[in-house]
NUKOLDREN-832405 format. One record per residue (C-alpha): x, y, z. Coordinates in steps of 0.5 Angstrom, whole numbers, plus 500, padded with zeros to 3 digits. Example, Ala and Ser with C-alpha at 12.3 -4.5 7.8 and 13.67 -1.06 7.14 Angstrom:
BEGIN
<<525 491 516>>
<<527 498 514>>
***
This chain:
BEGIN
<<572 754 596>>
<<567 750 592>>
<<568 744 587>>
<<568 750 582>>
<<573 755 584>>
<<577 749 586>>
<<577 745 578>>
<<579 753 576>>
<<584 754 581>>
<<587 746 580>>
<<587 748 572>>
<<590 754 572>>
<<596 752 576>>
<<596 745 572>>
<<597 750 566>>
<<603 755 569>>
<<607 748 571>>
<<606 746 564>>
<<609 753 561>>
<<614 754 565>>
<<617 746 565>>
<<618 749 557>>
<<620 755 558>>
<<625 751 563>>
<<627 746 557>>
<<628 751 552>>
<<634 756 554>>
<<634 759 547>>
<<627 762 549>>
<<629 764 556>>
<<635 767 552>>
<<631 771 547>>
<<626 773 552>>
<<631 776 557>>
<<629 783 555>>
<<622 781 553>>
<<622 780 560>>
<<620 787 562>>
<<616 789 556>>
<<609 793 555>>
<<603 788 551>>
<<604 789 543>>
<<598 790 540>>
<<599 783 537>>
<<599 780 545>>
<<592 785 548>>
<<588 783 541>>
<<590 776 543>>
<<588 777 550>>
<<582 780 548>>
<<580 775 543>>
<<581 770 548>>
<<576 773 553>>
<<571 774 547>>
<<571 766 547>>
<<569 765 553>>
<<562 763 553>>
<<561 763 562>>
<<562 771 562>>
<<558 773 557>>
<<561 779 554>>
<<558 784 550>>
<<562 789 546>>
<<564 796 550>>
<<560 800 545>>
<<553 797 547>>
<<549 803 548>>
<<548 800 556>>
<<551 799 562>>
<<546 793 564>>
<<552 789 560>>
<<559 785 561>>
<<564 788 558>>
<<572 788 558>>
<<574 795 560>>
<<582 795 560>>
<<587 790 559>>
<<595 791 561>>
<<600 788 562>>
<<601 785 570>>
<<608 786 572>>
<<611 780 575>>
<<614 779 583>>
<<620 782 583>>
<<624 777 585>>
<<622 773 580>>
<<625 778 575>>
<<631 779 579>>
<<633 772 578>>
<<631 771 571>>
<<635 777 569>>
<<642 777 574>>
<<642 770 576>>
<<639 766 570>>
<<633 763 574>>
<<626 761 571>>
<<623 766 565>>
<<617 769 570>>
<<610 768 566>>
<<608 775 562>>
<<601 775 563>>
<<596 781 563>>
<<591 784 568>>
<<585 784 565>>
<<578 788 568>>
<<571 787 567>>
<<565 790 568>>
<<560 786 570>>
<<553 789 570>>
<<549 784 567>>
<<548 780 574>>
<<543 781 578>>
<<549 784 584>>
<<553 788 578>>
<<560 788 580>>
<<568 789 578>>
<<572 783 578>>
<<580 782 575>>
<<583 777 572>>
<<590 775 570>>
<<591 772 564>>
<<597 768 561>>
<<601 766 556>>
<<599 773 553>>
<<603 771 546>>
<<598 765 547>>
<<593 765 553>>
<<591 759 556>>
<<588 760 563>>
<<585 766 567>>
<<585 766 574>>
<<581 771 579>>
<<586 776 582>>
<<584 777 589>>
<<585 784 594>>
<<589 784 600>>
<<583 782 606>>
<<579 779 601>>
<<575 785 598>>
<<571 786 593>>
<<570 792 588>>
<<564 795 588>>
<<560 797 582>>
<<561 804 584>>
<<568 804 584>>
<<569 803 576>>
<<572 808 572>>
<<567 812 567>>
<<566 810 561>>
<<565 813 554>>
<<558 810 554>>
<<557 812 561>>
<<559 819 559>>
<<554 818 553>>
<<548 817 558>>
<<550 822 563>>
<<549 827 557>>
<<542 825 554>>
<<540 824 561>>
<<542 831 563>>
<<539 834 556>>
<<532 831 558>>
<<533 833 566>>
<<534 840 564>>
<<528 840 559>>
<<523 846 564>>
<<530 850 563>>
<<531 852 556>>
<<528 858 557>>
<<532 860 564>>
<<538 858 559>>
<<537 862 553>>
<<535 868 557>>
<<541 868 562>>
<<546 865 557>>
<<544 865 550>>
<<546 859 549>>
<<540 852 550>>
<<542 845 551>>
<<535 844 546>>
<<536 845 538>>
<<542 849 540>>
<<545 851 532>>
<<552 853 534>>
<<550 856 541>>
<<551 850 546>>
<<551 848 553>>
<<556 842 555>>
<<558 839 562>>
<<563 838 565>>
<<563 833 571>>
<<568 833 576>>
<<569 827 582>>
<<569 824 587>>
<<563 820 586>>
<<560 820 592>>
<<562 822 599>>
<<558 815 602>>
<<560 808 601>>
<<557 804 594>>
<<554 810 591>>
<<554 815 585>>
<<553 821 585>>
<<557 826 581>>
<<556 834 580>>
<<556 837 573>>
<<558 843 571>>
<<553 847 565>>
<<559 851 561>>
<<558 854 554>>
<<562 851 548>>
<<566 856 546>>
<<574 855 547>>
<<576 854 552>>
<<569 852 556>>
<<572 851 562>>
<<572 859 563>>
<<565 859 561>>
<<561 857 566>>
<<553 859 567>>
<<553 859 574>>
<<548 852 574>>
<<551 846 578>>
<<548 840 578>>
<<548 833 583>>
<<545 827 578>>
<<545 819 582>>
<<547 815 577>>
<<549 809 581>>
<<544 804 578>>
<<545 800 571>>
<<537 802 569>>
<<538 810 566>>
<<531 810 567>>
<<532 810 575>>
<<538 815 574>>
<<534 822 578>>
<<537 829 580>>
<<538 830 586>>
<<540 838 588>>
<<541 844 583>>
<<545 850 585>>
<<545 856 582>>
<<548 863 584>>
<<549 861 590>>
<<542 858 593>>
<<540 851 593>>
<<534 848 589>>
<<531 840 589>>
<<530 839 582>>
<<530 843 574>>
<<523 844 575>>
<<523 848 582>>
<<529 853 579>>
<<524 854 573>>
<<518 855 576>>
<<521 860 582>>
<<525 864 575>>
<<517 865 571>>
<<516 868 578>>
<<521 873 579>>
<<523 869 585>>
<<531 868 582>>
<<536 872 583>>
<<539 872 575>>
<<545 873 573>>
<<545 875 566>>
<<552 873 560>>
<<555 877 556>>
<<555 876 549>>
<<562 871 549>>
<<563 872 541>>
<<564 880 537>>
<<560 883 534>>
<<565 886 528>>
<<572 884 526>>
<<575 890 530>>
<<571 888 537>>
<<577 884 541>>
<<576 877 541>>
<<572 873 547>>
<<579 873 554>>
<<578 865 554>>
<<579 864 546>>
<<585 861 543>>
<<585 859 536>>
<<586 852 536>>
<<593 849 534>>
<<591 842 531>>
<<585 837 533>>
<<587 831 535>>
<<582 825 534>>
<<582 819 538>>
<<578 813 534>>
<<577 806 536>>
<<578 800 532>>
<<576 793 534>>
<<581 788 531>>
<<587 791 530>>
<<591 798 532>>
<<587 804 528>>
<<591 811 527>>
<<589 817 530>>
<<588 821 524>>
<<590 829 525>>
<<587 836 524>>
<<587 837 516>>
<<594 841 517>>
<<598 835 519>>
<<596 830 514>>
<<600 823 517>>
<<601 818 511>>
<<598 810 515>>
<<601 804 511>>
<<597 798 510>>
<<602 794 515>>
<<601 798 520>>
<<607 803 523>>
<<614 803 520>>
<<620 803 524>>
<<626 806 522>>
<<633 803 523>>
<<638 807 526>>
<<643 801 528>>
<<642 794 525>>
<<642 791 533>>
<<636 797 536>>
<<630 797 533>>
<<627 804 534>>
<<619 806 532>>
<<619 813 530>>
<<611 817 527>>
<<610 822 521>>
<<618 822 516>>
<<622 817 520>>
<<629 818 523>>
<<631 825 524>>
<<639 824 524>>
<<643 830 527>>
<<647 833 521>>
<<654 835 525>>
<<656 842 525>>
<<663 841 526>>
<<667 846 520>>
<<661 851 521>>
<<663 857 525>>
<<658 862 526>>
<<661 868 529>>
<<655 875 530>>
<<657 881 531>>
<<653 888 531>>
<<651 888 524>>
<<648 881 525>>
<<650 874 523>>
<<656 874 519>>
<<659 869 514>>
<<660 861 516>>
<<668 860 517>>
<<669 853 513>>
<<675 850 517>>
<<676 851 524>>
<<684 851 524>>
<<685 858 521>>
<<684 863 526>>
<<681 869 523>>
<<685 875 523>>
<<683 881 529>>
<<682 888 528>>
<<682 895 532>>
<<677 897 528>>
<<671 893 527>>
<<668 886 531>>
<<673 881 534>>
<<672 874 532>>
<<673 869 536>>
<<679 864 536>>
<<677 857 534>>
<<678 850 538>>
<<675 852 544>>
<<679 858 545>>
<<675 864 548>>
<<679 871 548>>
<<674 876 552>>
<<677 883 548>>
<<675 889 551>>
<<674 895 546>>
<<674 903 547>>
<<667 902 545>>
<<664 897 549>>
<<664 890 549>>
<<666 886 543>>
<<660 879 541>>
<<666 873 541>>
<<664 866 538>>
<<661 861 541>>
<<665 854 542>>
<<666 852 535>>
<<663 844 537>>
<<657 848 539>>
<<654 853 533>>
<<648 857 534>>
<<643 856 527>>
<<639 861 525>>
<<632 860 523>>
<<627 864 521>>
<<622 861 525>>
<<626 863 532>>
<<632 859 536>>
<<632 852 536>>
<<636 847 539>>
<<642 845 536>>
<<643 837 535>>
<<649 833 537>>
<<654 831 533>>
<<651 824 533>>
<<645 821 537>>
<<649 819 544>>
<<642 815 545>>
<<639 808 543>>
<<633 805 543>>
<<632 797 543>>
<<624 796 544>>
<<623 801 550>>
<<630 799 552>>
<<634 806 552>>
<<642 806 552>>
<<645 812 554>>
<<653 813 555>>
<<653 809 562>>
<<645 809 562>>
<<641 804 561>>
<<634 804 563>>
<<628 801 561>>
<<621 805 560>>
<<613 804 559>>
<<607 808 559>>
<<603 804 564>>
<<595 805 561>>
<<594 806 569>>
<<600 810 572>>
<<603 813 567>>
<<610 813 565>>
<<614 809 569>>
<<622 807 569>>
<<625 800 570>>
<<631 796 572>>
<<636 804 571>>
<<642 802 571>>
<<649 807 571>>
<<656 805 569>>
<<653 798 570>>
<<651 798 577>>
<<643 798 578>>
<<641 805 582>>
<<633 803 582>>
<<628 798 579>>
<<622 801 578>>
<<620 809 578>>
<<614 812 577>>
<<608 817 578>>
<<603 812 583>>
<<597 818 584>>
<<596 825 582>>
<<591 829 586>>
<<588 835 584>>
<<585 838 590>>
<<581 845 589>>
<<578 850 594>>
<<570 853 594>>
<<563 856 595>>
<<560 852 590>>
<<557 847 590>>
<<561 842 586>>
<<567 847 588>>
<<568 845 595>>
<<566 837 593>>
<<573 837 587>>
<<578 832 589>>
<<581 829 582>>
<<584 823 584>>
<<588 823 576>>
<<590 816 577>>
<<582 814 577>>
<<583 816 569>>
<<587 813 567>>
<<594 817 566>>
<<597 812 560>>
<<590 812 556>>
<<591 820 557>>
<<596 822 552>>
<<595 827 547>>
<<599 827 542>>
<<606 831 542>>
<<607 835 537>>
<<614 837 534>>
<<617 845 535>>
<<612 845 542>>
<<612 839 547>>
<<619 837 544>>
<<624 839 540>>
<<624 838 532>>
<<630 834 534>>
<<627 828 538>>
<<625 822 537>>
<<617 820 537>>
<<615 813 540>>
<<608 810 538>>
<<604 806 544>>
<<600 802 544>>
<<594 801 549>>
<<588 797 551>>
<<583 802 556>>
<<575 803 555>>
<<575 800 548>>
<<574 794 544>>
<<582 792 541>>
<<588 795 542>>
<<589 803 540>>
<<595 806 537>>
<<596 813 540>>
<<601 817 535>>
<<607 821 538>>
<<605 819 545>>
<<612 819 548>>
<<619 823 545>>
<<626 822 547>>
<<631 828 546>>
<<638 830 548>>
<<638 837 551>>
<<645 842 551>>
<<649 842 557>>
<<652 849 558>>
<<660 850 559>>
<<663 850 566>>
<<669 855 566>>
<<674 857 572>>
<<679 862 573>>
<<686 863 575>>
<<684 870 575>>
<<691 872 572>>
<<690 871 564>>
<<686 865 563>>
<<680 860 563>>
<<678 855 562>>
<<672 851 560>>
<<669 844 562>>
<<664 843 556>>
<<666 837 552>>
<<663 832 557>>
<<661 825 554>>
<<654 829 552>>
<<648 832 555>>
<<642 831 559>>
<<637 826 555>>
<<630 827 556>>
<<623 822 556>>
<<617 826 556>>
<<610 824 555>>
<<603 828 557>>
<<597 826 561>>
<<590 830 559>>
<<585 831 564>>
<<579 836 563>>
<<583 842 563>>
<<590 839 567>>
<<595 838 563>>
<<600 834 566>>
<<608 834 562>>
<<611 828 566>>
<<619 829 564>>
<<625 824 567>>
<<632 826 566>>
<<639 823 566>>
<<645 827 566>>
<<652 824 565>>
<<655 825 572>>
<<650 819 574>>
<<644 825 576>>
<<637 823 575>>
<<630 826 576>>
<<624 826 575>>
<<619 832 574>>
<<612 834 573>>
<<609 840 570>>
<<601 842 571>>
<<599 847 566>>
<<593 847 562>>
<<587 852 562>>
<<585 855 568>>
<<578 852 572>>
<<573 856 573>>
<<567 858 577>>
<<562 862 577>>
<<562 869 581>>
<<560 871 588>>
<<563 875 594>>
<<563 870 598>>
<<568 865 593>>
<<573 871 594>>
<<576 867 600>>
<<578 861 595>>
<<579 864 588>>
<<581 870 585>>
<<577 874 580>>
<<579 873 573>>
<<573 877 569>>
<<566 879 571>>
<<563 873 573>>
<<569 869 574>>
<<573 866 579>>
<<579 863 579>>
<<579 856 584>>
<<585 856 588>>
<<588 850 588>>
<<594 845 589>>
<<597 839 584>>
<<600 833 588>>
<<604 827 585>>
<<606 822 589>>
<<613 818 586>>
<<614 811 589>>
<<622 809 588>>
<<624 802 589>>
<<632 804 590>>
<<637 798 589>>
<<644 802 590>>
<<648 798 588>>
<<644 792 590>>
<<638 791 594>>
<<640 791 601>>
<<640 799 603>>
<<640 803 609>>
<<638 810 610>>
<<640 816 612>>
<<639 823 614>>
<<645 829 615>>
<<643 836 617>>
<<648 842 618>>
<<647 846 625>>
<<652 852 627>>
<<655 850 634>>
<<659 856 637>>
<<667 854 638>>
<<672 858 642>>
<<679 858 640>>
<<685 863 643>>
<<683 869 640>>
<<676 868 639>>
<<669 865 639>>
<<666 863 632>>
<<661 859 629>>
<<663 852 625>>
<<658 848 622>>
<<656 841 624>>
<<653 836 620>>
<<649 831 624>>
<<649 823 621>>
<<642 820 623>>
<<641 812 621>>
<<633 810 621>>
<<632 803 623>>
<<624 803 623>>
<<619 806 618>>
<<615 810 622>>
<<622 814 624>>
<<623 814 616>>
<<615 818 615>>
<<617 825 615>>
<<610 829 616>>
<<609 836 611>>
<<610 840 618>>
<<617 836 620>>
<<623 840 617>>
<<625 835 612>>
<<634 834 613>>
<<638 837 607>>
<<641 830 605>>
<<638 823 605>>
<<641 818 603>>
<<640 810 601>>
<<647 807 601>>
<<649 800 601>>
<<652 796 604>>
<<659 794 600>>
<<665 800 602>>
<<668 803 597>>
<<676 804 596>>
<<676 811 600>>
<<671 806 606>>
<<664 810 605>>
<<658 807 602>>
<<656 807 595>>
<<650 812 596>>
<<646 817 592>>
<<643 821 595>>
<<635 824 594>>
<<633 831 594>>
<<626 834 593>>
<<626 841 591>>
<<618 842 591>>
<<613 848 592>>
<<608 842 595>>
<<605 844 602>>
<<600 840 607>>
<<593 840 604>>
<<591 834 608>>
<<593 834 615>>
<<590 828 620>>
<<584 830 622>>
<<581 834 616>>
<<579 828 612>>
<<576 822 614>>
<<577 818 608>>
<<583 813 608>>
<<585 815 600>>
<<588 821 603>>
<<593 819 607>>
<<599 820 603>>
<<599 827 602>>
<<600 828 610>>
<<607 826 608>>
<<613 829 604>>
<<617 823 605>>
<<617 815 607>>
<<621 810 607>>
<<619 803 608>>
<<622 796 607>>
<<619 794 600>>
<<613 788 599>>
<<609 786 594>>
<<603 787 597>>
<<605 794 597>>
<<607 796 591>>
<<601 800 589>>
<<596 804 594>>
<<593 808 588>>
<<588 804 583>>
<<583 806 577>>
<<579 806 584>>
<<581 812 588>>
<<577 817 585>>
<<570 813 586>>
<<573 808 592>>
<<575 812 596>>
<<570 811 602>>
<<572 804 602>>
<<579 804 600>>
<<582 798 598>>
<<590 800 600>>
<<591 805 605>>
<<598 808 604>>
<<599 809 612>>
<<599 802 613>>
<<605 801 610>>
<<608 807 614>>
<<605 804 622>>
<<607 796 621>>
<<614 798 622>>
<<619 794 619>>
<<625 795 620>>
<<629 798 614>>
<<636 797 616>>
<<640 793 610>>
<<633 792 606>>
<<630 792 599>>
<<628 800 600>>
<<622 804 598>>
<<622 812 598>>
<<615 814 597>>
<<616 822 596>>
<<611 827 595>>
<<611 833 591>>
<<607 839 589>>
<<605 845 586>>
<<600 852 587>>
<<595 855 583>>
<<593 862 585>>
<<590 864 579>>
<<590 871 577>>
<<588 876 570>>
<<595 875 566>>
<<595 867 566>>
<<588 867 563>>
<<586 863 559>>
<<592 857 560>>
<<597 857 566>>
<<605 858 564>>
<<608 852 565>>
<<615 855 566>>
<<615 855 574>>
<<610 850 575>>
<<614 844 576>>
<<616 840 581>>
<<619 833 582>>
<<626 830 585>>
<<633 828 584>>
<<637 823 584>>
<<644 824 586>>
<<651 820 588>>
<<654 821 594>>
<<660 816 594>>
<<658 813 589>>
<<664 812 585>>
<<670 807 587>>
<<675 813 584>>
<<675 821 585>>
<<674 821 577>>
<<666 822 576>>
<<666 824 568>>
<<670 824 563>>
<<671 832 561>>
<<677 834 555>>
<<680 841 558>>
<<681 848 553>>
<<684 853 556>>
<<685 860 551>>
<<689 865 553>>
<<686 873 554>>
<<688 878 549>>
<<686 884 553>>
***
């Protein structure tokens, strides 16, 4: 190390030392940052950070917008999570307040070698150091690894424009659109990834499309391959040029063989009606709002939306409305919505429509022969059969169903059963920390259930979209989603479709290719949802019902947006001590360009438009901590064993225990039948002698894309595996990064190396790292975006023993007697 590198070493741990012997000394700080400990950067904290590194006169900074990429420049800062053992200690132990410091990304492309460099910056509430961050084995990020930037993007579009200048009229007589000039009739581009297939270059294939909503559905037929790999435009070149199924060298070649009648054209339709009568274009929809995403440098900027959905900004930033003076909560557009209870409104239906409202649920009302029966009030639930047919009885009285013009809408709960202090979430025997990570998307920490801690940190660590077919940039498309950013993604949720009119909507604030902290509305919304009733017979001449538990399930929703994906990403807690985790992928359908020979990848969707078969993987790391950090894990399966008794031989189902001690025998490949029951259990006993246990269970569509041998690259190891089980490690607590979906040749973490180090996970701190998936088949009825009902996949997280009585919940029993 030189005398340099050792000063700023020597200096910046001189500096933590001083901070943390203050923090040490001032308990009632230590007290007050308890919850702090876990939190996202505020706005306040990243300008402080950047400003920091703005004043920084040896790295030479330039603002973000700077119309070059011959610049250096801050890309992203995010808060850097401490060790895990060092939080641990701090929250259950009263130990030392880990340091909050950010994770601060620079692009430095105005040296001679450009390159990507971390550092970790400390304090955030008053930086005083930086310090580089070192991968594991010492390498370094190439400079063609960085995620695109807007400026980059900016360029790529002028370069394309004026590659593609021999082709304006090629474009104009094929498509009727230019690129030139082009007064409403546009062409655009869409580029998809991975960069390269080769170390240290970047190379990308755009795909020419229309401008018209929705413009992945109108694709020209061209595909272009551009090196822009250097930070000097000028020496960005095209490389190749695909069009309707044959290759050329450059723009001018495709155009000289077009003047000569040497290309095979294919001539558009005209994508806009005629007249009014005409049925609009198939791959239009009418926007519902517009949604802009603005920067400001110097403070948090709102996003200003569509003229329809006017959103008052107050000068002093955000309001938060206080639901509870102890739980602060920010809330967009109104404030609170408080559930307004429904308690002494009944709203009996019969086959005339809704009738009148009855206003105290202690007088029954009185049952004819002759007309409609109405239900009995406190939960009492009579099943009358007339000579005409079935009779509509009352729903549960503590669960009206309004009627609004506008359709069904969900009805609210007596009162909010959940509360938010910061991005702390209580709910009944749940408590669990949350944040949009600006990388990995939403993520879960420090889930706790009836006091016990289920797992201490859950989240989304890549999502792969990975298409098939015969174009040029088909066949190349392998969407490594976490390269963009999922947290710097988000769009906006609006009220009425992405959540109920009832949730609660929560700002987040980020910093991701920009010049200061930017305010994303509405990004996140929290929501409680209906739990049905359970009822049970005595088939005699009554039932009962199992409603009026301690209330429903909560919902945390956020959405990611890349290109045409829209990703929903919903954790889900139940109050029996249930958890899931679930994505859903839907969005518009990507399309290519027709020809016979894609009918083996695609299905045809309009006359010169394929729909490209493709799967969505997600892979969620689950750092599990059942009742504590020393954990085993299990598998049981049921097979059918014959047993012969005196009379007869007959089939009895046998379960089968299986204790894994090593990680590679926990690593179950997608052609492995995965067992039926895995469980993490600790290894305290309960009062009835089993091990406090949950169990996880993945219920997804996902199917082996990527088996050994068919891709040589080390990013794409994890798809090779449903479920793996490895002892946790600091060093291993990320295999994805910004980097994977132009590093992927040279990769910085394989995941199959955490699998065939082999540690033994016997009465371990345990990491489940589970793979679930989805496949797109497009076809005519889903153009032009993909439902997303039956497009999920995700997993759950169930008790299994768990408790320390046979009591799971609490539940008030209504029994009402048949009057048939």
């Amino acid at each position: 190390m030189s005398l340099v590198g050792r000063t700023l070493a020597l200096g910046w741990m001189t500096t933590i030392l001083v901070v943390q012997m203050s923090v040490a000394k001032h308990s009632r700080w230590a007290v007050k940052s308890k919850p702090r400990v876990l939190w996202d950067l505020s706005g306040e904290e990243l300008e402080a950070v950047h400003n920091f590194m703005m004043d920084r006169k040896e790295l030479e900074l330039q603002p973000s917008t700077v119309l070059t990429l011959a610049k250096n420049s801050v890309f992203l800062v995010e808060m850097l999570m401490p060790k895990k053992y060092e939080v641990l200690a701090f929250l259950d132990k009263g130990g030392v307040l880990p340091l909050r410091e950010a994770r601060v990304l620079i692009y430095f492309g105005a040296q001679e070698y450009p390159n990507v460099t971390e550092y970790a910056v400390g304090p955030v509430e008053q930086p005083m150091y930086m310090r580089k961050l070192n991968r594991k084995g010492g390498q370094e990020l190439s400079w063609a690894s960085r995620p695109m930037s807007k400026v980059e993007s900016a360029l790529l579009f002028h370069a394309l424009k004026t590659a593609t200048k021999p082709l304006q009229q090629f474009f104009f007589d094929t498509t009727g659109f230019t690129l030139q000039d082009c007064n409403g009739g546009c062409l655009t581009f869409t580029n998809v990834g991975p960069r390269a297939m080769t170390f240290g270059k970047r190379h990308s294939w755009f795909l020419l499309q229309r401008i018209i909503n929705d413009y992945f559905l109108q694709p020209t037929g061209l595909e272009i391959l551009l090196d822009h790999g250097n930070t000097d435009v000028q020496d960005w070149r095209v490389e190749q040029v695909w069009y309707n199924g044959k290759f050329y060298n450059s723009p001018e070649e495709l155009a000289q063989k077009y003047a000569d009648g040497e290309v095979d054209i294919v001539v558009l339709e005209d994508p806009l009606p005629k007249t009014t009568e005409q049925f609009p274009q198939f791959s239009t929809y009418k926007p519902y709002a517009e949604f802009l995403m603005p920067i400001n440098k110097g403070s948090p900027q709102v996003v200003q939306l569509y003229p329809e959905f006017p959103m008052p900004i107050s000068k002093s930033g955000p309001q938060k409305a206080q639901p509870d003076p102890k739980f602060a909560m920010p809330i967009s557009k109104g404030g609170l919505r408080v559930a307004q209870p429904h308690a002494k409104f009944s709203m009996p239906i019969s086959k005339g429509g809704p009738q009148k409202a009855q206003t105290h649920a202690k007088f029954p009302m009185p049952i004819s022969k002759g007309g409609p029966r109405v239900a009995q009030p406190h939960a009492e639930f009579p099943m009358p059969i007339s000579k005409g047919g079935f009779q509509v009885v009352q729903p549960y009285a503590q669960y009206p169903m309004p009627i609004s013009k506008g359709g069904p809408q969900m009805a609210p709960p007596h009162v909010p059963r959940y509360r938010l202090k910061h991005n702390t979430v209580l709910y009944g025997d749940w408590n669990f920390f949350f944040k949009l990570h600006s990388s990995y998307g939403l993520q879960l920490f420090n889930v706790h259930f009836r006091g016990e801690r289920i797992a201490y940190e859950v989240g989304v660590q890549e999502v792969m979209a990975l298409y098939r077919g015969h174009t040029a940039a088909g066949r190349k498309t392998k969407y490594m989603d976490v390269g963009w950013g999922l947290g710097g993604i988000t769009h906006q949720l609006t009220p009425g479709i992405d959540c109920p009119h009832e949730a609660t909507f929560l700002d987040t604030v980020y910093y991701y290719d920009s010049d200061g902290p930017v305010l994303s509305r509405r990004a996140l919304c929290i929501f409680e949802m209906p739990l049905r009733q359970y009822f049970n017979s005595n088939f005699r001449s009554s039932f009962s019902s199992y409603a009026k538990l301690r209330g429903p399930m909560l919902v945390l929703r956020t959405a990611s947006t890349i290109h045409n994906h829209d990703y929903i990403w919903d954790f889900i807690f139940h109050t029996n001590g249930m958890m899931e985790g679930k994505m859903y992928a839907t969005g518009y359908v990507h399309a290519t360009f027709y020809s016979s020979e894609g009918l083996l990848y695609h299905s045809r969707l309009h006359t010169h438009l394929l729909g490209n078969v493709h799967s969505h993987l997600a892979h969620y790391r689950i750092d599990l901590d059942v009742a504590g950090t020393k954990n085993r894990f299990q598998t049981l399966r049921m097979r059918l064993e014959n047993i012969p008794d005196p009379w007869s031989q007959h089939v009895e189902p046998i379960v089968d225990k299986t204790q894994y001690s090593w990680e590679r025998q926990a690593a179950f490949h997608f052609r492995q039948t995965l067992p039926k029951y895995l469980l993490f259990s600790n290894t305290g006993k309960s009062v009835s002698g089993l091990s406090h246990s949950y169990r996880l269970h993945i219920p997804s569509m996902a199917e082996q894309v990527l088996p050994p041998g068919w891709q040589t690259s080390p990013a794409f190891t994890w798809p090779r595996y449903q479920l793996a089980v490895t002892k946790y490690q600091e060093s291993e607590r990320f295999h994805g990064s910004l980097y994977n979906q132009n590093h992927h040749w040279a990769y910085p973490m394989v995941f199959e190396n955490f699998i065939h180090n082999n540690e033994n996970i016997e009465d371990e701190d345990l990491v489940a790292w589970v793979t679930v998936g989805i496949s797109h088949n497009h076809h005519s009825e889903i153009v032009p975006s993909v439902a997303t009902p039956g497009n999920s996949a995700g997993f759950l997280l169930q008790p299994f023993d768990f408790y320390n009585s046979f009591q799971r919940y609490t539940a008030s029993v209504t029994r009402a007697q048949c009057v048939c």
